[in-house]
N, C-alpha and C positions, 0 to 999 in steps of 0.2 A: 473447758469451754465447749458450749455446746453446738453440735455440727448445722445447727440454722445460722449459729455466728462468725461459723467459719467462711460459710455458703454464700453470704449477705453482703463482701466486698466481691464477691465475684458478680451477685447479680446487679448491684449497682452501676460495675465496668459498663457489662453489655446495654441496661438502661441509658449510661451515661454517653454509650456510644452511639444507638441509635437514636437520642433526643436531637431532633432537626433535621435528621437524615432525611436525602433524597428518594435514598432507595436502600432497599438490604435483597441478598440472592441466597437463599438456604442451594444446598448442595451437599451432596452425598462424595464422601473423599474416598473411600475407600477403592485399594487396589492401584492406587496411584504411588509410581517410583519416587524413592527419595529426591528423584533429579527433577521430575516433572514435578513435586509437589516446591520443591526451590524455585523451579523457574515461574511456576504460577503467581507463588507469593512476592516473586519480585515484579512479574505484570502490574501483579495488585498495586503494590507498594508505590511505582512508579508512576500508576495515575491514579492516587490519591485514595484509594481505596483502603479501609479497617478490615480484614481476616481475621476470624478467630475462629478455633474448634472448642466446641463448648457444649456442654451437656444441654440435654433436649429438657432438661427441668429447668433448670438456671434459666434458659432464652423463654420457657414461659412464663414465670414470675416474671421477667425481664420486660415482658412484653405487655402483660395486663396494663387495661384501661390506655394502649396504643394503639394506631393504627396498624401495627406490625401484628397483633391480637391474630387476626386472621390466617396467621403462617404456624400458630399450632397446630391444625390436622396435620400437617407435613412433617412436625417432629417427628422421627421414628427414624430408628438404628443411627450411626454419628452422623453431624452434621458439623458442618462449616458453614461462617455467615460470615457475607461480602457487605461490605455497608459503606454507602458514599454518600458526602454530604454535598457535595457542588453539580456535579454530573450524573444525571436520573438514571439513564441508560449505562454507564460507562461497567457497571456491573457484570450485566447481562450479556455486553457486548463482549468484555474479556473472557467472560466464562464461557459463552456459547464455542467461542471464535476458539480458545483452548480443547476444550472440551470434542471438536470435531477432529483435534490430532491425539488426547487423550482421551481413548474411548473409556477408561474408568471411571472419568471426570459424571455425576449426572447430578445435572438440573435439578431442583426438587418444586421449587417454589421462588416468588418473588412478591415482595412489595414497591411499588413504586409509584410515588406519589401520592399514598396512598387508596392506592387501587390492587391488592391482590391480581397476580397471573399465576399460570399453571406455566408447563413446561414449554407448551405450544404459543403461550403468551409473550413467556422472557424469550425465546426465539425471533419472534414478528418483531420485538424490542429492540432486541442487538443489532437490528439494520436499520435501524434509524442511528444518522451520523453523531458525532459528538458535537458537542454545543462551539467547539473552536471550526470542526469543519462547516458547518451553515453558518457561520459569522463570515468564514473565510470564502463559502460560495455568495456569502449577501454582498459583500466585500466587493468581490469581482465583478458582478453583476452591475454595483453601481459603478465604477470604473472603470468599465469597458464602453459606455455610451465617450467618457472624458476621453478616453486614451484613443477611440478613432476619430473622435473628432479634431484631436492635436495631431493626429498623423496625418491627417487629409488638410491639415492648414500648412503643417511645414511640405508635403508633397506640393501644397500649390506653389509656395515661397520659393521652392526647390526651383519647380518650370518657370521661373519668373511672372508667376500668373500677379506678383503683387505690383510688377513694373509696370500692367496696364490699367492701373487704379491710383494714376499723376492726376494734379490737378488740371496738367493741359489735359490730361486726358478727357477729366470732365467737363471742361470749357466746349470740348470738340462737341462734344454729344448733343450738347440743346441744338445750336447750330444745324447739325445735320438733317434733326429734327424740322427748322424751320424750312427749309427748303422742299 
């Protein structure tokens, strides 16, 4: 068997992993503990994120005619590639956020959304929230107008402000009026 058909279900994986992908994050692993490269890939693992360490040839065949095409100049010495298909950011955001208690952890490159960033890029990235946290501030935002205005009705209910809104009450009023 010859070594392009051996080569050829590995590069199809990484293909078939980045087809639809939101984002991918190259990174340089090296020098990183057994313990921190376990706890990394369980970050990953856990919000939904593909890891794989894979040869800088493989991820370029892998990548031609992609938007991911653009994260070849950054193949060089091993890398690791983070690829998430639902959450654009969620990438960057683990890696960076890792990466500042792992100083071996480094950035290399990213795609997202198809837009190429450098390392200063996926950084400016990682602080933008995740797509449940701005649901959850839009969330609130519309339910804070609902939730004071039910509190300022039962606070009136409460002072008996609704006892002064009887129908004698309204009887009285023209009344007072015509005099």
């Amino acid at each position: 068997m010859a070594k392009v058909e051996l080569k050829q279900p590995i590069v199809q994986a990484i293909a078939e992993d980045i087809k639809g992908a939101a984002s991918a994050v190259l990174v340089d692993y090296r020098g990183l503990t057994v313990a921190e490269d376990t706890e990394l890939r369980k970050q990953l693992r856990e919000a939904g994120i593909i890891y794989k360490v894979c040869k800088n040839t493989m991820m370029k065949r892998a990548f031609e005619g992609t938007e991911f095409a653009g994260l070849d100049e950054y193949l060089e010495g091993p890398s690791a590639l983070a690829i998430s298909k639902d959450d654009a950011t969620a990438p960057a955001r683990i890696l960076c956020k890792f990466g500042a208690k792992a100083k071996a952890l480094e950035l290399k490159a990213g795609v997202v959304e198809g837009t190429v960033y450098d390392v200063d890029g996926l950084t400016e990235l990682s602080k933008v929230p995740s797509r449940e946290e701005l649901l959850s501030k839009l969330l609130g935002s519309i339910q804070s107008p609902i939730t004071n205005l039910a509190r300022v009705l039962n606070q009136i209910a409460e002072q008996g402000g609704a006892a002064n809104c009887t129908p004698a009450a309204a009887e009285e009023a023209p009344a007072a009026d015509a005099e």
